[in-house]
VOGU-3710 file (C-alpha; in Angstrom, 3 decimals, decimal comma):
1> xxxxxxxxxx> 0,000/0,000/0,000  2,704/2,497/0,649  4,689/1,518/-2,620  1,681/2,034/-4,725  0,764/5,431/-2,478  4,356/6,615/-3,145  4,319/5,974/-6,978  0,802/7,591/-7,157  2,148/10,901/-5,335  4,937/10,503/-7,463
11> xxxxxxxxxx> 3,621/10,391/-10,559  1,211/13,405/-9,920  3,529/15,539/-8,989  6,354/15,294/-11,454  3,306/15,105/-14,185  3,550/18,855/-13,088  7,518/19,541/-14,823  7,590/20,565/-18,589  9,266/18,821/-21,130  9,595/15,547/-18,087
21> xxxxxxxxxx> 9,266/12,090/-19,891  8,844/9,567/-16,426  9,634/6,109/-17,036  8,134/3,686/-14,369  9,974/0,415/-14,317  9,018/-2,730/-11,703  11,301/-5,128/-11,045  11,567/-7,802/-7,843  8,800/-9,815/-8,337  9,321/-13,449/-7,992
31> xxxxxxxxxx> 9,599/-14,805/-11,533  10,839/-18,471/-10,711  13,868/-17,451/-11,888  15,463/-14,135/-10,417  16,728/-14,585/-7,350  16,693/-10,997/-5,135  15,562/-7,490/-5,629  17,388/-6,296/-8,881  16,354/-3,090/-9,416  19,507/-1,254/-11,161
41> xxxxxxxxxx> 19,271/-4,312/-13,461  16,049/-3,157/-14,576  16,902/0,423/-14,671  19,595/0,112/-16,764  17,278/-1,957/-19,324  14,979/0,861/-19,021  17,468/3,682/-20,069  19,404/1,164/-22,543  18,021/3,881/-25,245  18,552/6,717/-23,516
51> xxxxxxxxxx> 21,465/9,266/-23,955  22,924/9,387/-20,729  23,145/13,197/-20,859  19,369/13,038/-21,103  18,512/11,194/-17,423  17,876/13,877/-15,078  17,683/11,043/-12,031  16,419/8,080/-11,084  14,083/7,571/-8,129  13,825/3,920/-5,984
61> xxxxxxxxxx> 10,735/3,228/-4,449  11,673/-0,006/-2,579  12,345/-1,469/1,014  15,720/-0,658/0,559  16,277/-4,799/0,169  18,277/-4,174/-2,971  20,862/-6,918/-4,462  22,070/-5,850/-7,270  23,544/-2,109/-5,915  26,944/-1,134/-8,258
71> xxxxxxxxxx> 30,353/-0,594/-6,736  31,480/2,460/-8,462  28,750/5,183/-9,504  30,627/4,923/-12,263  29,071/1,443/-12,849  25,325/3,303/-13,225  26,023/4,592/-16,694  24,515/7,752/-16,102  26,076/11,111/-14,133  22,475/11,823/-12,658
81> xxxxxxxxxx> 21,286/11,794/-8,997  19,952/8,324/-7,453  17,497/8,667/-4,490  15,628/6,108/-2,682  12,147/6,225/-1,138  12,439/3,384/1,691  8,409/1,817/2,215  8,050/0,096/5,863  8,180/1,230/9,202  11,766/1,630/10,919
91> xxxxxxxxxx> 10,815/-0,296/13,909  9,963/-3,868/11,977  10,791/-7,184/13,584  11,584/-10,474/11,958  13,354/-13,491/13,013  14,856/-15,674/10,637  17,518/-18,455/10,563  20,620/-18,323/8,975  22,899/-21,138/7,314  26,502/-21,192/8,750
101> xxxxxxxxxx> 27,569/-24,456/7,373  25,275/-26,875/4,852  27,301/-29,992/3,344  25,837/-30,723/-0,490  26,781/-34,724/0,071  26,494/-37,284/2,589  27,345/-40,964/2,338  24,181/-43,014/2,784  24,112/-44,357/6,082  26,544/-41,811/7,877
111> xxxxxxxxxx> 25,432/-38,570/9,476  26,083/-34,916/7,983  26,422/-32,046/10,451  24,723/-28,690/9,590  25,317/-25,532/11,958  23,240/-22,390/11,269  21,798/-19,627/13,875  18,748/-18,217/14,591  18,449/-13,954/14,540  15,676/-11,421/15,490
121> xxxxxxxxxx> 15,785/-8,396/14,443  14,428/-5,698/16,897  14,154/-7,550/19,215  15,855/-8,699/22,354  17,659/-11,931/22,248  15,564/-14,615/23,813  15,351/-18,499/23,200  13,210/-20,019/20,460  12,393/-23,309/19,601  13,457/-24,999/16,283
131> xxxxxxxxxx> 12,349/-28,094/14,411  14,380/-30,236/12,059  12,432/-32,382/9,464  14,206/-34,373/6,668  12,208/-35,304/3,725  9,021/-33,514/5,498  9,736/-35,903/8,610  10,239/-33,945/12,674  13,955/-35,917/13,170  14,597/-32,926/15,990
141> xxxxxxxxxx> 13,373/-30,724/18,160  14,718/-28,282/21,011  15,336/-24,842/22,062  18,530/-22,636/20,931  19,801/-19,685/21,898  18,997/-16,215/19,595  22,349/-15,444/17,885  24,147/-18,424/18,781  25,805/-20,959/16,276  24,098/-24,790/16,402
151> xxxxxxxxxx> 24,914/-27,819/15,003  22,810/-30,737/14,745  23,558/-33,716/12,945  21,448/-35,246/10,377  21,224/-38,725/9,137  21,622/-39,712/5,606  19,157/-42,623/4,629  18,960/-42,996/1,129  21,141/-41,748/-2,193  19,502/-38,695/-4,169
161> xxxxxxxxxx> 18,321/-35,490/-2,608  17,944/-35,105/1,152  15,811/-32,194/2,074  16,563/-30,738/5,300  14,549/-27,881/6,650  15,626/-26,510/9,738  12,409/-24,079/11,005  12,100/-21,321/13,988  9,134/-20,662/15,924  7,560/-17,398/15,222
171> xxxxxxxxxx> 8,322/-14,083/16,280  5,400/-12,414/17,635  4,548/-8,942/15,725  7,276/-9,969/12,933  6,938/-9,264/9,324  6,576/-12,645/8,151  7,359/-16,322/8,670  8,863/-17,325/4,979  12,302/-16,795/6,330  11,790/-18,639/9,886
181> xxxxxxxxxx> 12,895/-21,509/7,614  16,125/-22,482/5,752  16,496/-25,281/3,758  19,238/-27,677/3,148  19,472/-30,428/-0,028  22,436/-32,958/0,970  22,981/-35,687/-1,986  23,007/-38,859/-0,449  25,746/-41,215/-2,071  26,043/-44,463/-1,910
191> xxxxxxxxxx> 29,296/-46,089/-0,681  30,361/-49,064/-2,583  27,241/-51,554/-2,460  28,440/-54,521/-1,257  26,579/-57,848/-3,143  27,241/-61,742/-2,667  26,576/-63,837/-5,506  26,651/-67,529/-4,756  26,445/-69,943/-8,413  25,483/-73,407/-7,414
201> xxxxxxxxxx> 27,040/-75,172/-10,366  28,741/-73,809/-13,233  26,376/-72,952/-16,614  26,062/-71,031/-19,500  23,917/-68,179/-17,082  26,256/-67,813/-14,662  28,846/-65,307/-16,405  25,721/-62,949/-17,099  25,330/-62,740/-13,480  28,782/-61,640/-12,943
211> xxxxxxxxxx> 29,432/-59,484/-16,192  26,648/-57,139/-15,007  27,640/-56,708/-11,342  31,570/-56,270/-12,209  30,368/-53,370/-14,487  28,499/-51,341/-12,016  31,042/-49,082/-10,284  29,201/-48,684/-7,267  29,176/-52,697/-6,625  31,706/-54,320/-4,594
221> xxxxxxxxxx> 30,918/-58,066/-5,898  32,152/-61,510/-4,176  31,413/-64,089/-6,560  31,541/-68,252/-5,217  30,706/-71,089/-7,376  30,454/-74,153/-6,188  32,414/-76,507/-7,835  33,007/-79,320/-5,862  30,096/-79,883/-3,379  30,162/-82,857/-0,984
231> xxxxxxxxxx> 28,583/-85,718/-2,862  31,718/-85,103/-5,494  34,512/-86,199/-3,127  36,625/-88,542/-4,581  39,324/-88,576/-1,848  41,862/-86,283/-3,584  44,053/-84,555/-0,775  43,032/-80,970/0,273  46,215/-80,203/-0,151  46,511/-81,012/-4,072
241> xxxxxxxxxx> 43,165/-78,948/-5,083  43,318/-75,555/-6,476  39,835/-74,792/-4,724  39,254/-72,928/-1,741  36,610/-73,785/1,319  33,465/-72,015/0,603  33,325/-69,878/4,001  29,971/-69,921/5,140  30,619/-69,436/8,827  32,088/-65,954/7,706
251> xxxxxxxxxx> 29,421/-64,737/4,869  25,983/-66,082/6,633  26,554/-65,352/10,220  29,495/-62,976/10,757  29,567/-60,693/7,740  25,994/-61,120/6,382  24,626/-57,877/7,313  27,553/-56,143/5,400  25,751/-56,922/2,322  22,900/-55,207/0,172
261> xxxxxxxxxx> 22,034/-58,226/-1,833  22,640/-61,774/-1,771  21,855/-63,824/-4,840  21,448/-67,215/-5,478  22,212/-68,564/-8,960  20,466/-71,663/-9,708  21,350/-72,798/-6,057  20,337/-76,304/-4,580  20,663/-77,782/-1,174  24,240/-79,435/-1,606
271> xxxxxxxxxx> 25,154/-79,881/2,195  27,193/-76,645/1,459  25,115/-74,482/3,580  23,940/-76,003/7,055  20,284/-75,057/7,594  20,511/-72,390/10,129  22,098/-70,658/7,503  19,091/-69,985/5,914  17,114/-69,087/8,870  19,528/-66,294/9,418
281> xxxxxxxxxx> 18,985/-65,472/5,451  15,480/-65,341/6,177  16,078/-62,890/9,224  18,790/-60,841/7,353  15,962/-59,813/4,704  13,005/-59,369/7,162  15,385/-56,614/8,767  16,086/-54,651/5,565  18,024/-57,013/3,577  17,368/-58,420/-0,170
291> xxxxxxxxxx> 18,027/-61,904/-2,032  17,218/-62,608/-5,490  16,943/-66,433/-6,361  17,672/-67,017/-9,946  16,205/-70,225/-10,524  16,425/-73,677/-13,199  16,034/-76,520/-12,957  17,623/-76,762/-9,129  13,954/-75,047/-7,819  11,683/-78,121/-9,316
301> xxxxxxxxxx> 13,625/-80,304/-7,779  13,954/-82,240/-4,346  16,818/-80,349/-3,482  15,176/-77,021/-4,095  16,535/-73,557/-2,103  12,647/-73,755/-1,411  12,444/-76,480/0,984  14,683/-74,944/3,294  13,466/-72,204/5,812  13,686/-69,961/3,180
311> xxxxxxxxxx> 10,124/-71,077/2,247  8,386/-68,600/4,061  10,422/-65,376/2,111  10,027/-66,589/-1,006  6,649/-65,422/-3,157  6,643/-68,983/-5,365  6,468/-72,442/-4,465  7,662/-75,009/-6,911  5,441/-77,306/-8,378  8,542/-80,173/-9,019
321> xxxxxxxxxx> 7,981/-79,775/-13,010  9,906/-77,231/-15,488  8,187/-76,429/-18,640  10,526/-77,295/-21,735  9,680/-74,952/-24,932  10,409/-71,613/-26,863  8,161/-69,416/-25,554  8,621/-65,064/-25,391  8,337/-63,549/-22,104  6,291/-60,744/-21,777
331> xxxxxxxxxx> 5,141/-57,957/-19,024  1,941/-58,583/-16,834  -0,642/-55,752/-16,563  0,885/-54,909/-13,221  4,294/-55,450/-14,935  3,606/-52,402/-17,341  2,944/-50,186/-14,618  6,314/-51,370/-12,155  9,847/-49,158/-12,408  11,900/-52,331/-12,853
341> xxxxxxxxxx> 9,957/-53,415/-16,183  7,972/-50,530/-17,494  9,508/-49,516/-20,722  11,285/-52,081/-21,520  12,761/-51,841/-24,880  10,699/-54,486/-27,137  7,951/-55,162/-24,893  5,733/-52,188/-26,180  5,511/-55,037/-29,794  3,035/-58,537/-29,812
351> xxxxxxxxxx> 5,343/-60,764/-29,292  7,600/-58,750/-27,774  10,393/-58,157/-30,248  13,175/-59,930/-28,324  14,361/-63,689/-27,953  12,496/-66,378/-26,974  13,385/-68,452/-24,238  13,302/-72,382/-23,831  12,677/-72,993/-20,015  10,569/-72,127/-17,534
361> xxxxxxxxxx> 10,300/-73,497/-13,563  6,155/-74,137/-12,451  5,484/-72,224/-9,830  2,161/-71,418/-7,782  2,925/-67,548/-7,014  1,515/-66,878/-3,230  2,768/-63,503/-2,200  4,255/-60,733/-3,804  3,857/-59,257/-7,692  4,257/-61,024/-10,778
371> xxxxxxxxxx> 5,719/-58,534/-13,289  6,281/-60,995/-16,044  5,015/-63,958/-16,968  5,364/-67,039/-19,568  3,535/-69,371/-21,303  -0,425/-69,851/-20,029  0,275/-66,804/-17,903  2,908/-68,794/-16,048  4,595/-66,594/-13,236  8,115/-65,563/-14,514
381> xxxxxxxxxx> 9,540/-62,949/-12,086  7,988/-62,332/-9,017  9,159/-59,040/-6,799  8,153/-59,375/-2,990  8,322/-56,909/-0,009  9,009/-58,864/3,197  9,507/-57,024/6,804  11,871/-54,121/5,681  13,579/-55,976/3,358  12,997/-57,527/-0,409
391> xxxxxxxxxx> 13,089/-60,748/-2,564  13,194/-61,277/-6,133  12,524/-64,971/-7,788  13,781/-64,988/-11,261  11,693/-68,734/-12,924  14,139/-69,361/-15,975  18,116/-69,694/-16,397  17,650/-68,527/-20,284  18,071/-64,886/-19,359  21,938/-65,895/-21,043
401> xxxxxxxxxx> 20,359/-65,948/-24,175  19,289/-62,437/-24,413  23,122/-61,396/-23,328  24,612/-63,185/-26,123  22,183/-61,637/-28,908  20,216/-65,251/-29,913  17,214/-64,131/-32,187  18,742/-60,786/-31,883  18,580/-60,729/-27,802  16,710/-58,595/-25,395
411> xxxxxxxxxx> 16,913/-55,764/-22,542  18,916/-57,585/-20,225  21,278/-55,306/-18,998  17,991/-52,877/-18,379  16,154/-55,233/-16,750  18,800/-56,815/-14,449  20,402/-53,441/-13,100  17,005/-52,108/-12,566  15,968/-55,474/-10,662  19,099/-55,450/-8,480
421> xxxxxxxxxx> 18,682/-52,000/-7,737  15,152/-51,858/-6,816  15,986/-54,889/-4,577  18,682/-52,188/-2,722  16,008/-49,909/-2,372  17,215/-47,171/-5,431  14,387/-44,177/-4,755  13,536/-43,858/-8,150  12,836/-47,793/-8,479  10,075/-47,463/-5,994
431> xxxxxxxxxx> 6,326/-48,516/-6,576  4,430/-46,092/-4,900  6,045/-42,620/-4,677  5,511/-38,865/-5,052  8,071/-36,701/-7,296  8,223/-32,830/-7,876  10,540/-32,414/-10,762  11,243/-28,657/-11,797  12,660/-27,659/-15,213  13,443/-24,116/-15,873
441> xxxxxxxxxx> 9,876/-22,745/-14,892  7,911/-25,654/-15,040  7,251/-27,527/-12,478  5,854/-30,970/-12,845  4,166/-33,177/-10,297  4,771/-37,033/-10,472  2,922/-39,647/-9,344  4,536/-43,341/-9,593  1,526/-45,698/-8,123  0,303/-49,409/-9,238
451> xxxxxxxxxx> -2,643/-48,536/-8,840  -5,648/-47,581/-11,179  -6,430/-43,910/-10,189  -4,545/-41,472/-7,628  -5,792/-38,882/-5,495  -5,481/-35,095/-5,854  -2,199/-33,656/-4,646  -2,506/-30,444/-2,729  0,848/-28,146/-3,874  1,981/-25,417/-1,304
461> xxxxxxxxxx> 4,307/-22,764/-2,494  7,491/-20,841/-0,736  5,099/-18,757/0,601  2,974/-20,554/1,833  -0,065/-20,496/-0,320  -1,783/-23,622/-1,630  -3,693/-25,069/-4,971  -4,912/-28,307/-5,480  -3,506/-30,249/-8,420  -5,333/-33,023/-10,090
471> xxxxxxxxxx> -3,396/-34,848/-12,208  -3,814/-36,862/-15,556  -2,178/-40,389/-16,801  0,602/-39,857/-18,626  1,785/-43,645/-19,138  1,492/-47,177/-17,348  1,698/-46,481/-13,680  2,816/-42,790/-13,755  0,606/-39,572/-13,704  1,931/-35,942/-14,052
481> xxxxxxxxxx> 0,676/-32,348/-14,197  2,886/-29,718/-14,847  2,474/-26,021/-13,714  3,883/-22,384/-14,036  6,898/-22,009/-10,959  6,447/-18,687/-10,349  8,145/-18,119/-6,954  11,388/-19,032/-5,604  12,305/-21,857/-2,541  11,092/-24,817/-1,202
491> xxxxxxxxxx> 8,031/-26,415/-3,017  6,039/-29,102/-1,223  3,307/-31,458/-2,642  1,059/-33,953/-0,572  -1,257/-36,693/-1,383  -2,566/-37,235/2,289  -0,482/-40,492/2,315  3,250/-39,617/0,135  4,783/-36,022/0,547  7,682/-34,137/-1,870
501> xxxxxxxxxx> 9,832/-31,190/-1,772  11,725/-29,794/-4,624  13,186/-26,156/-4,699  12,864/-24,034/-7,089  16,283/-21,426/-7,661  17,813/-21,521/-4,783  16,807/-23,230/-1,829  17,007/-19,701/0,227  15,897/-17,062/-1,717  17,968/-13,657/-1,201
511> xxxxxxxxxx> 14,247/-12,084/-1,325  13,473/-13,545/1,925  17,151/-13,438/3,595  16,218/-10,286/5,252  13,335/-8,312/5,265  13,221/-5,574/7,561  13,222/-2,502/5,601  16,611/-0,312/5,548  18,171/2,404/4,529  21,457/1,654/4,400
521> xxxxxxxxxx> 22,199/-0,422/1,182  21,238/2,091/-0,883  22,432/5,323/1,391  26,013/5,251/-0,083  25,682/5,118/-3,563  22,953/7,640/-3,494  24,976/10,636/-1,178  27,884/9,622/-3,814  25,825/10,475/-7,031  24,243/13,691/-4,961
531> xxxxxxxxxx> 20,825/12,151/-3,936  19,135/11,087/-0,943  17,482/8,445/0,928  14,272/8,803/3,192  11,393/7,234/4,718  8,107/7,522/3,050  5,942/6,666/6,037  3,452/9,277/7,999  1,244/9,492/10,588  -1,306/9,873/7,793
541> xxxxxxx> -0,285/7,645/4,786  3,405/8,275/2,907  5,365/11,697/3,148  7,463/12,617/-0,039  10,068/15,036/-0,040  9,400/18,492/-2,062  10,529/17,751/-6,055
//
């Protein structure tokens, strides 16, 4: 109200000068994309045609928040006075919090330590309470000291974006609240995911297994095949083999929780692994652990990994018979819609234009999802949640023929990289989940579901406003709207159940750094070009200076 009173007053009275051409320019609105009040930005566009012998002045109308003041008068490309008409009222309070330290990356699993301070601005130093939240979750919450540093340390749980906010309890009679809040994004990266793959025999498969996990940088792979299991002694000394002792003392009880995956590879009860082995499998993946079982022949028969206390993890039970015949695999309805299968190269054609494979393992699926499938709608791959960990059962060995390009191949590589990671929990793997993805001005709202329909997503801006999105199916298991960004910071969207953040420019807008209203930003560079600065507000509306 006082901006708009000042330019009106303004206006009218030098609409009174002869031969006066008055330019108004606006600048500092949030565009999305300009971060801070840059107001000699704009003037200079504004006079870009103007002889600079021609500019009798130039007159601010601001809250003195400028960001973009020049160094040098020298710098304004013009000899004429600059004077500034500071809006507000010189006794404002605010409190906001300030970032001393932010880390951008964290390894997953470790801690990252943040230290910032909390300041008021007229106003005497007191205590105030702050809350932490990662991701939109309260991780802390206690009382600090006005004007004192603080750390607190914040746990990394997962690679990609962590959004921390740390937020201060209101100031009563401040300006606003936008800048009670400062937001940190720490990258969470992944230290070298650590992956046991255990062949029961060797076969054709087996190097597929291995070629893809020694590729993956991030993978530290141990690799056993057994290739002598007990039923094969012949008596030859210990001594005289070039074999070592499969340690299973040392991978299943004492080390077993240093890995991210364990996979079996067409793995059969050999007397290699004692049974209590298994039970502590079966408790590694109920606590946040994974095993895919890549299955042949080994799971139809007597000897199956099945009939061990594994039984109860695993989403398939054997029927004892494999089905023998060329046959195409292809994605289940649900399969179309899940991250590890949707969009699959070949699979969008009928058949799907990749090999065909020649065996398949009978299974009655009991748990879990089938995302593809063989002949007679056959269960292929199953993917199963169990506790807080994960379980994959692959039904065929042929997944080798694919790798070495028979009938041309298939998406292997895609499909196994995407199925390992989604087993180790990768974010953007995940089945249900809530995205905000911002490009240039746009931002876009993503829902991932299986699922036939999704609810509305309410979307509240920096400041705090809110709109209700609805959003439309843009392919198999993902729906998106997309919308105008049109203010700066910390975005969040909720669907009552999932919640996202995404910022948009940076994630603590200059705009809102301070915003008391001051005149001493502007004060030096406006005595140095012969102008002044001075309060506009009155007892009864704004007070201009004669002109």
């Amino acid at each position: 109200q006082q901006t708009e009173a000042a330019r009106a007053a303004l206006a009218e009275r030098l609409g009174h000068i002869p031969g006066l051409e008055v330019r108004f320019v606006e600048a500092g609105q949030a565009d999305g994309e300009t971060d801070g009040t840059r107001l000699f930005t704009a003037l200079s566009s504004a006079l870009s045609d103007v002889p600079q012998e021609r500019v009798a002045g130039a007159i601010l109308i601001t809250d003195g928040r400028v960001h973009d003041v020049p160094g040098e008068v020298a710098a304004l490309g013009f000899t004429a006075p600059v004077h500034g008409l500071i809006t507000g009222h010189k006794d404002e309070r605010d409190r906001r919090v300030v970032l001393v330290t932010a880390p951008r990356f964290g390894i997953v699993g470790q801690t990252q330590t943040i230290t910032f301070r909390v300041e008021d601005q007229g106003a005497p130093a007191g205590p105030a309470q702050v809350a932490v939240r990662r991701d939109g979750e309260l991780i802390e919450s206690r009382n600090v000291r006005v004007g004192a540093a603080v750390n607190i340390n914040v746990p990394i749980p997962h690679a990609g974006p962590n959004i921390v906010e740390i937020e201060a309890s209101p100031l009563e009679g401040e300006i606003t609240a936008v800048n009670n809040r400062a937001v940190v994004s720490i990258d969470g990266v992944r230290d070298k995911l650590r992956v046991l793959l255990v062949s029961g025999e060797p076969h054709a498969g087996e190097r597929t297994w291995r070629n893809l996990l020694k590729s993956d940088a991030s993978i530290d792979l141990v690799h056993f095949t057994i290739l002598r299991p007990p039923e094969k002694q012949d008596g030859t000394p210990i001594n005289e083999l070039s074999l070592i002792a499969f340690p299973t003392r040392e991978l299943f009880q004492q080390k077993i929780n240093e890995f991210q995956l364990i996979i079996f590879d067409r793995y059969a009860r050999q007397g290699v692994l004692p049974v209590i082995y298994f039970d502590n499998i079966a408790r590694y993946v109920r606590q946040g652990g994974a095993v895919l079982v890549a299955a042949g022949p080994d799971y139809a028969s007597p000897t199956s990994i099945w009939r061990t206390p594994l039984d109860v993890i695993l989403p398939a039970e054997p029927s004892g018979r494999t089905s023998d015949g060329a046959f195409h695999a292809r994605l289940t309805e649900l399969g179309k819609r899940h991250p590890v299968t949707r969009g699959l190269e070949g699979a969008e054609q009928d058949p799907p234009h990749w090999s065909r494979w020649f065996r398949l393992v009978d299974s009655r699926a009991s748990k879990g999802t089938t995302v593809m499938q063989g002949p007679e709608n056959k269960p292929l791959l199953l993917l199963s949640r169990e506790g807080e960990g994960r379980v994959a059962l692959l039904l065929s060995d042929h997944i080798w023929l694919w790798a070495r390009g028979y009938e041309g191949g298939g998406p292997h590589l895609d499909l196994l990289r995407r199925l390992s990671h989604w087993l180790m929990k990768q974010p953007d793997l995940e089945e249900e989940a809530l995205r905000l993805l911002v490009r240039g001005r746009d931002l876009t709202v993503q829902r991932q579901t299986m699922s036939d329909s999704v609810s509305d997503v309410t979307l509240t801006t920096p400041s705090g406003k809110t709109r209700t999105v609805t959003l439309s199916p843009a392919e198999p298991g993902v729906w998106r709207s997309t919308i105008e960004a049109n203010e700066l910071g910390l975005w969040r969207a909720s669907d009552g159940t999932l919640t996202a953040l995404a910022n948009v420019g940076p994630a603590n807008p200059r705009e809102f750094t301070e915003v008391t209203s001051t005149t001493d930003v502007l004060a030096p560079l406006a005595n140095a070009t012969g102008g002044g600065v001075v309060r506009v507000e009155a007892a009864s509306g704004v007070h201009l200076p004669r002109v």
